[in-house]
N, CA, C and O atoms as a CHARMM CRD file, in Angstrom:
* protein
*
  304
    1    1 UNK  N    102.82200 125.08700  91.89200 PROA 1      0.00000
    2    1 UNK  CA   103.27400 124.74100  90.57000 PROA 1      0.00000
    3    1 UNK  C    102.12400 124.97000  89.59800 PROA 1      0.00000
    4    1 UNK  O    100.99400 124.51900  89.78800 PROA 1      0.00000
    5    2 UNK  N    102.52200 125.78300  88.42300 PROA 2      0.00000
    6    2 UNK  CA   101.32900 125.37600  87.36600 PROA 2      0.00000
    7    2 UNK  C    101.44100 124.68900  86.27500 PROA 2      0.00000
    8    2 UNK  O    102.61000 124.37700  86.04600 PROA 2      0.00000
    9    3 UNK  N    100.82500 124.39600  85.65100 PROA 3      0.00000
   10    3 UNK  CA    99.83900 123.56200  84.84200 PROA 3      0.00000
   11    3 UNK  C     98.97800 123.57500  83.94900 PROA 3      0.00000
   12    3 UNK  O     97.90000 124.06400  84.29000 PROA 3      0.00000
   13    4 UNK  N     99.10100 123.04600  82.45300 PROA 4      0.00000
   14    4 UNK  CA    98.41100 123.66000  82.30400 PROA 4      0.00000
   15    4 UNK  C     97.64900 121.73800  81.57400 PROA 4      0.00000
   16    4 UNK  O     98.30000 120.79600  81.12200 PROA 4      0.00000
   17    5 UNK  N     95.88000 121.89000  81.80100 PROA 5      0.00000
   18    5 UNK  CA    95.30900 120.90100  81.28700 PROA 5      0.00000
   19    5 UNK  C     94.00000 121.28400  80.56800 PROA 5      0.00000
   20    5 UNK  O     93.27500 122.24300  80.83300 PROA 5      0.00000
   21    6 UNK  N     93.78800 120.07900  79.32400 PROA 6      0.00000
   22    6 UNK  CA    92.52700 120.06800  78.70900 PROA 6      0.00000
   23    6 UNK  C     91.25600 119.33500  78.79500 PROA 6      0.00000
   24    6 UNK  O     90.88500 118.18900  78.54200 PROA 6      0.00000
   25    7 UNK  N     90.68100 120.50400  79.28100 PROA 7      0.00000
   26    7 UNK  CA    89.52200 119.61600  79.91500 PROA 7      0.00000
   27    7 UNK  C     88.31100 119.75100  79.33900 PROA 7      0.00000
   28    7 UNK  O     88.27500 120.87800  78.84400 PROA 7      0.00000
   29    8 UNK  N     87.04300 119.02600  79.10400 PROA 8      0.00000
   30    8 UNK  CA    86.37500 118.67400  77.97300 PROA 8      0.00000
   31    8 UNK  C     85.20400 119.94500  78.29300 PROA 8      0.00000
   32    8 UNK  O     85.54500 120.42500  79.37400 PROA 8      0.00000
   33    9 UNK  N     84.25500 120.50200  77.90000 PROA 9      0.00000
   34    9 UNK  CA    83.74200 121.77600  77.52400 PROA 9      0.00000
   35    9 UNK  C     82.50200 121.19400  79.44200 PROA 9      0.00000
   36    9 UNK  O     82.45500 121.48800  80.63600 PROA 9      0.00000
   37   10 UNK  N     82.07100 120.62600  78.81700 PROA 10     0.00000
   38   10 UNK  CA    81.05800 120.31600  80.21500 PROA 10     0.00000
   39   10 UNK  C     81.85000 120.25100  81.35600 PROA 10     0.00000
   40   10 UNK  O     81.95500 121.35900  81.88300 PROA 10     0.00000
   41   11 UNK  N     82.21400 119.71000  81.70800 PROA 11     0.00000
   42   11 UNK  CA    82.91300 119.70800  82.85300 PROA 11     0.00000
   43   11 UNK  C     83.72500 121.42400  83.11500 PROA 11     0.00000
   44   11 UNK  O     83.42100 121.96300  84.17900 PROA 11     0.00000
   45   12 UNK  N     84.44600 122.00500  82.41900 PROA 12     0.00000
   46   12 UNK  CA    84.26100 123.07500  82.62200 PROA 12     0.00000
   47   12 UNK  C     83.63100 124.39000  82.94900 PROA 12     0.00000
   48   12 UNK  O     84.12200 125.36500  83.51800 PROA 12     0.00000
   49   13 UNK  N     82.11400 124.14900  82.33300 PROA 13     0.00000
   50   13 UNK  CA    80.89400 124.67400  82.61200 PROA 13     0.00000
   51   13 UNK  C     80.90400 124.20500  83.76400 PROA 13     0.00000
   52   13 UNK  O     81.10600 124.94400  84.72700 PROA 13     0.00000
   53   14 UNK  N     80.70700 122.99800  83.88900 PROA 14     0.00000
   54   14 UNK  CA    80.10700 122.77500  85.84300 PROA 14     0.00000
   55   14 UNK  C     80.67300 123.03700  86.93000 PROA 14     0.00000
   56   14 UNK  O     80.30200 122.96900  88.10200 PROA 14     0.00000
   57   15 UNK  N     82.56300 123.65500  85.93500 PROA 15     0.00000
   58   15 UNK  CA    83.07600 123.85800  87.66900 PROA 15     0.00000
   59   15 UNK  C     82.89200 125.20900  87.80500 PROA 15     0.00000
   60   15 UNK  O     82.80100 125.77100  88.89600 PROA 15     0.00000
   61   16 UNK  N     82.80300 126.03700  86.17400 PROA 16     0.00000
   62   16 UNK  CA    82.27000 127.50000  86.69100 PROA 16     0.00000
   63   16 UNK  C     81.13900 127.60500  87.30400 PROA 16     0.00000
   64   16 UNK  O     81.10600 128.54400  88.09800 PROA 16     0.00000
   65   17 UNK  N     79.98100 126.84000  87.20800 PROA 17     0.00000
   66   17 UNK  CA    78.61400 126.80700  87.66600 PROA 17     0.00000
   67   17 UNK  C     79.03500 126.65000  89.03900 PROA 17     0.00000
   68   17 UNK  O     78.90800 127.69900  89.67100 PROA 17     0.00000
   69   18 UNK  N     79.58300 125.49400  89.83400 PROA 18     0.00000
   70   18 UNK  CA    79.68900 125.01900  90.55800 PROA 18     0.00000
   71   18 UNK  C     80.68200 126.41600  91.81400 PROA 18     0.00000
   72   18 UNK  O     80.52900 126.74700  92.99000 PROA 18     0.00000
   73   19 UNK  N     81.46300 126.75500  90.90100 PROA 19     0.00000
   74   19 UNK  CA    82.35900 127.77700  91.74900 PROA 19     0.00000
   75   19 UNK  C     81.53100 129.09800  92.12700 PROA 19     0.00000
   76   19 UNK  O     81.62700 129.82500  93.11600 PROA 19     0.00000
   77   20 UNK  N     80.75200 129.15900  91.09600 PROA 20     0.00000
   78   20 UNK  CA    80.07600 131.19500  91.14500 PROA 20     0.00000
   79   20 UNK  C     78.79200 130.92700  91.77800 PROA 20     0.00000
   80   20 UNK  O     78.06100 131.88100  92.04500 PROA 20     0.00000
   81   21 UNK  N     78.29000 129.24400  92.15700 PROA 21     0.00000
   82   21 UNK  CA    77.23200 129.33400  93.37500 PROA 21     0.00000
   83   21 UNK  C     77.33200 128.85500  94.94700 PROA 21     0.00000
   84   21 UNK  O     76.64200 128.97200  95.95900 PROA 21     0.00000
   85   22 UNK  N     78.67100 128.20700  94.54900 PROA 22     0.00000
   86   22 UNK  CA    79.76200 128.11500  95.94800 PROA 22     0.00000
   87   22 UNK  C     80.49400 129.38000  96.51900 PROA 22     0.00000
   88   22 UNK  O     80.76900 129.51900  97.71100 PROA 22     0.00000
   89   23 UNK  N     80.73800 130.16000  95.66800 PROA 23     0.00000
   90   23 UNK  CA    81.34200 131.52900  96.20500 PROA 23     0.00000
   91   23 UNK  C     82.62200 130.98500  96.51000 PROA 23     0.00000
   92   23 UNK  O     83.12100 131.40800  97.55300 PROA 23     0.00000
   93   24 UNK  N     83.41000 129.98300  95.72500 PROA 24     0.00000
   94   24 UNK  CA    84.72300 129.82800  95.98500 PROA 24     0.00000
   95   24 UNK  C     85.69400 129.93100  94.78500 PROA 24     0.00000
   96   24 UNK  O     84.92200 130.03400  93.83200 PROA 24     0.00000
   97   25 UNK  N     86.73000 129.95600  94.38400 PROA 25     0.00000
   98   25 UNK  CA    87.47700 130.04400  93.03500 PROA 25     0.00000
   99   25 UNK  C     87.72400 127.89100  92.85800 PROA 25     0.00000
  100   25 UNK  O     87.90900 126.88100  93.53700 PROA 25     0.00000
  101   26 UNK  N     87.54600 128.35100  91.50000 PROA 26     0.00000
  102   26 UNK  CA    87.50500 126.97900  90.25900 PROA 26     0.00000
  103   26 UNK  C     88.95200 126.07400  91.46800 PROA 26     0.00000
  104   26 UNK  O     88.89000 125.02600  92.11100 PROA 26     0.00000
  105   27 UNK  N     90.15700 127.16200  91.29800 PROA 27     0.00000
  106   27 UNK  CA    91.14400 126.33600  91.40600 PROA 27     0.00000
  107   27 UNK  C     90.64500 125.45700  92.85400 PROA 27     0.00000
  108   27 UNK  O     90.83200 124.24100  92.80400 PROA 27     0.00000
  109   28 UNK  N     89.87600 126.15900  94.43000 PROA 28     0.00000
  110   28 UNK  CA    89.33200 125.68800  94.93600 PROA 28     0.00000
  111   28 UNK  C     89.13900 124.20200  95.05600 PROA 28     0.00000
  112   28 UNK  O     89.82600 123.38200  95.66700 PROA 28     0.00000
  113   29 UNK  N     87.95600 124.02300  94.27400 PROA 29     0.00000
  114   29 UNK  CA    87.37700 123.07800  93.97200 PROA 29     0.00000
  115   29 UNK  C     88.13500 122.06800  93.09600 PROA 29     0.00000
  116   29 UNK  O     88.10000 120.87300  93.38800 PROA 29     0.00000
  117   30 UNK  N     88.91500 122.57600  91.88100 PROA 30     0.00000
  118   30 UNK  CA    89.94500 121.28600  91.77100 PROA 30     0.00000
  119   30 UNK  C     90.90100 120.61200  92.36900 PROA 30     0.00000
  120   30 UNK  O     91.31500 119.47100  92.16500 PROA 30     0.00000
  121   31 UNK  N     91.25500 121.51500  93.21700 PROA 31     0.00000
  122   31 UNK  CA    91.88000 121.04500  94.27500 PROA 31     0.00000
  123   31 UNK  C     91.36500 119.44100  95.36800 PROA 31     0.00000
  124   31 UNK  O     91.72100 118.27400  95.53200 PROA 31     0.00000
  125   32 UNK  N     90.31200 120.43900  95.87700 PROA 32     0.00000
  126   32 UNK  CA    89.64500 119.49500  96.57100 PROA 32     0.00000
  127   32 UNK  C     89.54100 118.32900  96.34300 PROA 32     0.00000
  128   32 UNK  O     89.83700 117.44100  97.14300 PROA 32     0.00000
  129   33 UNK  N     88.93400 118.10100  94.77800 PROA 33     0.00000
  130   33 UNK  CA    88.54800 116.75700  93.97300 PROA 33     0.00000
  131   33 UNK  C     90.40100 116.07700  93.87300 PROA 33     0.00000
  132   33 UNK  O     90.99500 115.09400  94.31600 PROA 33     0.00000
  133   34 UNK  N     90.61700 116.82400  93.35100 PROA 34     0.00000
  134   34 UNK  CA    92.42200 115.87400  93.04700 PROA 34     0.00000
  135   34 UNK  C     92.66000 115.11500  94.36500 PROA 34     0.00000
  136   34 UNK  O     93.00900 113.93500  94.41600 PROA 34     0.00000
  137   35 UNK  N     92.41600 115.98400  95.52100 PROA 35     0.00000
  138   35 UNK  CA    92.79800 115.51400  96.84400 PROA 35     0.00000
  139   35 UNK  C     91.84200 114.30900  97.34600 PROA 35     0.00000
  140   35 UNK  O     92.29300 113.47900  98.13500 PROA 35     0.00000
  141   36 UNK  N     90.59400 114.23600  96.90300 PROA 36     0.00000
  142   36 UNK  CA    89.99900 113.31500  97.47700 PROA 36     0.00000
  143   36 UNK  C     90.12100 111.80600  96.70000 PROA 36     0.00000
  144   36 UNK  O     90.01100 110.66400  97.14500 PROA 36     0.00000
  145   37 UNK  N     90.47300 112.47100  94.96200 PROA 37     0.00000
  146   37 UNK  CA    90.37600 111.34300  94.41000 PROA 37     0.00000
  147   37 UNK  C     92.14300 110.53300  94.83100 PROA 37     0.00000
  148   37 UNK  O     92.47200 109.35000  94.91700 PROA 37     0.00000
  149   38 UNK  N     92.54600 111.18900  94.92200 PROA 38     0.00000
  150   38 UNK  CA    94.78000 110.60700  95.55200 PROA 38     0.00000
  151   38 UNK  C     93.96000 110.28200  96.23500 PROA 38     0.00000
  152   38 UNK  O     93.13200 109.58200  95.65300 PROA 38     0.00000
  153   39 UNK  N     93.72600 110.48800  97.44600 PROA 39     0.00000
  154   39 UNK  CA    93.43600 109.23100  98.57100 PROA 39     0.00000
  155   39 UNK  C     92.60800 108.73500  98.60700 PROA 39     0.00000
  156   39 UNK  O     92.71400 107.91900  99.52200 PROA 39     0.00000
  157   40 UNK  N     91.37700 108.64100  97.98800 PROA 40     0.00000
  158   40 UNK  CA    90.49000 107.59200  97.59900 PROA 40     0.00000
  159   40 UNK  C     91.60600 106.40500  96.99800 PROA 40     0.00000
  160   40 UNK  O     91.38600 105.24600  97.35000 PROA 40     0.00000
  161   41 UNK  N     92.63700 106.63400  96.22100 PROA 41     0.00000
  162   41 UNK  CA    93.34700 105.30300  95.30400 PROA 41     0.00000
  163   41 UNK  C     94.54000 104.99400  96.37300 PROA 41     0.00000
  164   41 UNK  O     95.18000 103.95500  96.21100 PROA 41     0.00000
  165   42 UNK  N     94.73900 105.53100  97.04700 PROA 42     0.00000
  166   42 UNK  CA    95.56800 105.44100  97.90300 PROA 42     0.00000
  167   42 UNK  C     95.75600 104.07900  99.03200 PROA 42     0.00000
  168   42 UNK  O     96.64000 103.29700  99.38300 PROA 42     0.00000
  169   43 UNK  N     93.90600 104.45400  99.40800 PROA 43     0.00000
  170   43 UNK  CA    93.40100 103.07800 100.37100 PROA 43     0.00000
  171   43 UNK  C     93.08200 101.71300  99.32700 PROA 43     0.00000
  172   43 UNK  O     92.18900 101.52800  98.50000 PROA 43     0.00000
  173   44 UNK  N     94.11700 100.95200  99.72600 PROA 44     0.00000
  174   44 UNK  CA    94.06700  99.57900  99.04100 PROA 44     0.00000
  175   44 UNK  C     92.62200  98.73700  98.80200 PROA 44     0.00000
  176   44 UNK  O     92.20200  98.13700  99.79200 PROA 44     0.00000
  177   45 UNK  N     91.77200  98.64300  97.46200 PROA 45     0.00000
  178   45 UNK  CA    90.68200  98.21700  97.37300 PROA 45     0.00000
  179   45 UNK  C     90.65000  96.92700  97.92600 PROA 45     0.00000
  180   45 UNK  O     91.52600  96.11400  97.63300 PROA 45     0.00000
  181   46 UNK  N     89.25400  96.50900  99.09600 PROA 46     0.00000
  182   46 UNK  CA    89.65700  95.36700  99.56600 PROA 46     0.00000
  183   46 UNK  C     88.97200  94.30400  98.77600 PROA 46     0.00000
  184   46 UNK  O     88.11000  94.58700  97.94300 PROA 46     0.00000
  185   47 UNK  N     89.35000  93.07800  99.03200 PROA 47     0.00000
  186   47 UNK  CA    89.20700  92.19600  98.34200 PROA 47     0.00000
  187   47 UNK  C     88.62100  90.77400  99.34400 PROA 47     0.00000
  188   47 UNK  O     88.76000  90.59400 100.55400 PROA 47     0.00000
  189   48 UNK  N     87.83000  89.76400  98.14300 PROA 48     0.00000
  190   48 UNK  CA    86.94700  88.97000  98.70400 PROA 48     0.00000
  191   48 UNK  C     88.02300  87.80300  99.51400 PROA 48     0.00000
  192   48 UNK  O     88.87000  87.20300  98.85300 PROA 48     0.00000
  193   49 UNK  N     87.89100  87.61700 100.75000 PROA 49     0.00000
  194   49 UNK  CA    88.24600  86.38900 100.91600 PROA 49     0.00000
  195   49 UNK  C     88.35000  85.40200 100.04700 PROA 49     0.00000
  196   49 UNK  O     87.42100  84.96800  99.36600 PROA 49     0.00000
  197   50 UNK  N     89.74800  84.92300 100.04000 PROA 50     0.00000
  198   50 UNK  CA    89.71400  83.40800  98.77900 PROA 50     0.00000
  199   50 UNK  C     90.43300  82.84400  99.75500 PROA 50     0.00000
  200   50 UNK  O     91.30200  83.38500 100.43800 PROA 50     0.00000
  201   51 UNK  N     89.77000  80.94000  99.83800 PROA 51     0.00000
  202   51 UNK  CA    90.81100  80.03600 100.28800 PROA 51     0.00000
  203   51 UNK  C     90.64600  79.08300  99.44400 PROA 51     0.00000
  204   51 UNK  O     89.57400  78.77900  98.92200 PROA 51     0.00000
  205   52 UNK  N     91.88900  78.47100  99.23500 PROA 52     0.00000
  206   52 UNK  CA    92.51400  77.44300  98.24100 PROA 52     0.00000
  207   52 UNK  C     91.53900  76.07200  99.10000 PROA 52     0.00000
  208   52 UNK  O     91.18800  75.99100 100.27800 PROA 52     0.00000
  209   53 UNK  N     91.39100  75.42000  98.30000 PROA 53     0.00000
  210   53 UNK  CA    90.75900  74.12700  98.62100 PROA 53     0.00000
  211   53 UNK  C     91.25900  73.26900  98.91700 PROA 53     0.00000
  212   53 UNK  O     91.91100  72.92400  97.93200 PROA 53     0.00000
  213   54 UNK  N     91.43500  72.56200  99.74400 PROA 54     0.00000
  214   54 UNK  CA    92.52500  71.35800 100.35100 PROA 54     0.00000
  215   54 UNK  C     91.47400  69.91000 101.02600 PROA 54     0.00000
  216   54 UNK  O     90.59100  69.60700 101.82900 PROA 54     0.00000
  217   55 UNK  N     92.27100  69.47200 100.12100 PROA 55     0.00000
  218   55 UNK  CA    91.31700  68.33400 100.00200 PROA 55     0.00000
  219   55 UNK  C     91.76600  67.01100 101.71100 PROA 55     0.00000
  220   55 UNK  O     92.86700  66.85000 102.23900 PROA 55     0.00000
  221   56 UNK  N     90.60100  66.43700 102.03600 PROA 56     0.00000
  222   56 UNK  CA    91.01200  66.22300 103.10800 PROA 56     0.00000
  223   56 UNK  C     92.12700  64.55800 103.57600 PROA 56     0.00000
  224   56 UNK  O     92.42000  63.85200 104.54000 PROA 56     0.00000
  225   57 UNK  N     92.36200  64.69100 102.16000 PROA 57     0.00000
  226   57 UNK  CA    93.90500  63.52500 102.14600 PROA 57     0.00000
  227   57 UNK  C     95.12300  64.70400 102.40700 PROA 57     0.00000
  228   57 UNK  O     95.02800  65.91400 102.61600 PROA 57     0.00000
  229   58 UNK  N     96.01500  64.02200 102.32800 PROA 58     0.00000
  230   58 UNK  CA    97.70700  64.28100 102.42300 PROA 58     0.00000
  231   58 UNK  C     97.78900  65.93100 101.79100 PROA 58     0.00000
  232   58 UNK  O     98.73000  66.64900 102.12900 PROA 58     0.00000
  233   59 UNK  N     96.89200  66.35200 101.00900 PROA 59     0.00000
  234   59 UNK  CA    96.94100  67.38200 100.43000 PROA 59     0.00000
  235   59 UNK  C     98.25200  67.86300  99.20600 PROA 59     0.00000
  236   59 UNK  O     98.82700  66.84700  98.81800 PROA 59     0.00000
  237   60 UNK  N     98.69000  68.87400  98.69400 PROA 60     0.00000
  238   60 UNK  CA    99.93300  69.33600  97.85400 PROA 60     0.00000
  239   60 UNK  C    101.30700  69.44400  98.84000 PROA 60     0.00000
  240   60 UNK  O    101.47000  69.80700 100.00500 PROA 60     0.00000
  241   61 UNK  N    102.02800  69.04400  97.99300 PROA 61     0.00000
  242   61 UNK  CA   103.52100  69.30400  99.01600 PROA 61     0.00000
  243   61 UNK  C    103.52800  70.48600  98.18700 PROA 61     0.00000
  244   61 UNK  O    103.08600  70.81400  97.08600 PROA 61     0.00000
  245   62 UNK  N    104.33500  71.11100  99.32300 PROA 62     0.00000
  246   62 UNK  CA   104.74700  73.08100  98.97800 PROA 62     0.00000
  247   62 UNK  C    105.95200  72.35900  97.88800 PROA 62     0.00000
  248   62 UNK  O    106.81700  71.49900  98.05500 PROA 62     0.00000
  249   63 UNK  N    105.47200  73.26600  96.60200 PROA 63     0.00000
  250   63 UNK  CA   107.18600  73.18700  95.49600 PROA 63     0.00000
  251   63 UNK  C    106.85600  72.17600  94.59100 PROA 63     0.00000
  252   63 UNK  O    107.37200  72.00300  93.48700 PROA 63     0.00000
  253   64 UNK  N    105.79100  71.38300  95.21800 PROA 64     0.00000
  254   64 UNK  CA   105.78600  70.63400  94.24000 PROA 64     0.00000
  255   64 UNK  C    104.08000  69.83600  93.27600 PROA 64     0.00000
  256   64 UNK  O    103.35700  68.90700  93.63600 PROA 64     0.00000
  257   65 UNK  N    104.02400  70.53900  92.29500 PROA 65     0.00000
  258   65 UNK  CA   102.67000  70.52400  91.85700 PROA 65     0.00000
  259   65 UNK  C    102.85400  69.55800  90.45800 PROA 65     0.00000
  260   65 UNK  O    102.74900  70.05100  89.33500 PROA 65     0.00000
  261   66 UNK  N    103.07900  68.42900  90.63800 PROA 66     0.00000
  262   66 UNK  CA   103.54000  67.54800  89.32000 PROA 66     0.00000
  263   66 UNK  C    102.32600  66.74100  89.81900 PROA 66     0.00000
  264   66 UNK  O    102.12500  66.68300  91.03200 PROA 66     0.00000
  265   67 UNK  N    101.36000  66.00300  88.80200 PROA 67     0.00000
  266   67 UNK  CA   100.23500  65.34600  88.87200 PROA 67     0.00000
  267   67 UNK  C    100.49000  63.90600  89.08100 PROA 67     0.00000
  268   67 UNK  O     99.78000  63.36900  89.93100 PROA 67     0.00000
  269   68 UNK  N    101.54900  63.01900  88.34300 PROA 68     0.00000
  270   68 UNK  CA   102.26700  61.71200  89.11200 PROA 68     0.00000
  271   68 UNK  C    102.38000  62.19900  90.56700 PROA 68     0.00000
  272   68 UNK  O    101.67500  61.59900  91.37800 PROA 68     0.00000
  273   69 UNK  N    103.13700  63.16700  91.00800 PROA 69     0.00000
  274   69 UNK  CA   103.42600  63.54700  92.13800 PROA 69     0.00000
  275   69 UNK  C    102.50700  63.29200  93.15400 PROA 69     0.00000
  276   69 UNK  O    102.40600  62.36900  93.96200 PROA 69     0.00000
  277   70 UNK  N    101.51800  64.83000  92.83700 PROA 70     0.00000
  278   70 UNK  CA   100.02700  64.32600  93.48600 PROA 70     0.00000
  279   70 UNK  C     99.21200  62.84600  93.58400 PROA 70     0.00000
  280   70 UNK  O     98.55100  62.38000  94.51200 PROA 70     0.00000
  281   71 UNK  N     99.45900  62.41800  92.54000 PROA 71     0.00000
  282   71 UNK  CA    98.41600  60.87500  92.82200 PROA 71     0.00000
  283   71 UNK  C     98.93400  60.13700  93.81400 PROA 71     0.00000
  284   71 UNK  O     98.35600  59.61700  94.76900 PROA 71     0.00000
  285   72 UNK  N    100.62500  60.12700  93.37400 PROA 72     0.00000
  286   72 UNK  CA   101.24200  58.77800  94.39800 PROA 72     0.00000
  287   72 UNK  C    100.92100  59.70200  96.30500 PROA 72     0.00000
  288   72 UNK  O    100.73700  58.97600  97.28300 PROA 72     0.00000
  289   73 UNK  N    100.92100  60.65200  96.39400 PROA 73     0.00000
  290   73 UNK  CA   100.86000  61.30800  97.41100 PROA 73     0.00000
  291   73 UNK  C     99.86700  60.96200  98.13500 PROA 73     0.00000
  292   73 UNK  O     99.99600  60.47600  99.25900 PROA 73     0.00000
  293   74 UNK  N     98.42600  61.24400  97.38400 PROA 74     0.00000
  294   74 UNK  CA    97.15100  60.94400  97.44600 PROA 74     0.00000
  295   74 UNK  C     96.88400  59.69900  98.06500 PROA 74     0.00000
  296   74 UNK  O     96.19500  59.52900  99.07100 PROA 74     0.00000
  297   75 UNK  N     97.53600  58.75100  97.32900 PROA 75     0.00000
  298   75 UNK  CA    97.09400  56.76000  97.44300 PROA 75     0.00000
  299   75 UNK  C     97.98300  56.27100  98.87200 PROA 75     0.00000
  300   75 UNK  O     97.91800  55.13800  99.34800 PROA 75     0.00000
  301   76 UNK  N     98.85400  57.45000  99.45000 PROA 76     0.00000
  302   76 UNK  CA    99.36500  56.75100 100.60500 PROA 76     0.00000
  303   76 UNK  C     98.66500  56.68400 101.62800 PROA 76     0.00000
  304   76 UNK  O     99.08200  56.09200 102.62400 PROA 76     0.00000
């Protein structure tokens, strides 16, 4: 399929630079990059362990986060 995109003056220079001392064609090399950057975003960025804090009484009833709620919960 083609395409057509605007791409900013440097970066153009560097992929001709980049292509005529690689000895490969531009489209080549954009290729490559498109492909690495899709699956670079592809793999789900991982993320820090989080655990919720639970305090060592009766703790939250699931459904129900009302602060009367919690206290009387708490004092049993």
């Amino acid at each position: 399929m083609k395409t057509t995109m605007d791409l900013p003056d440097a970066v153009m220079i560097e992929l001709r630079e980049r292509a005529a001392s690689d000895g490969v064609p531009m489209r080549d090399i954009m290729l490559e990059a498109l492909r690495r950057e899709l699956a670079r975003r592809s793999v789900p960025a991982s993320r820090a362990d989080f655990h919720f804090p639970v305090s060592s009484a009766t703790g939250w009833l699931a459904g129900d986060l009302s602060l009367a709620r919690a206290i009387e919960v708490s004092q049993r």
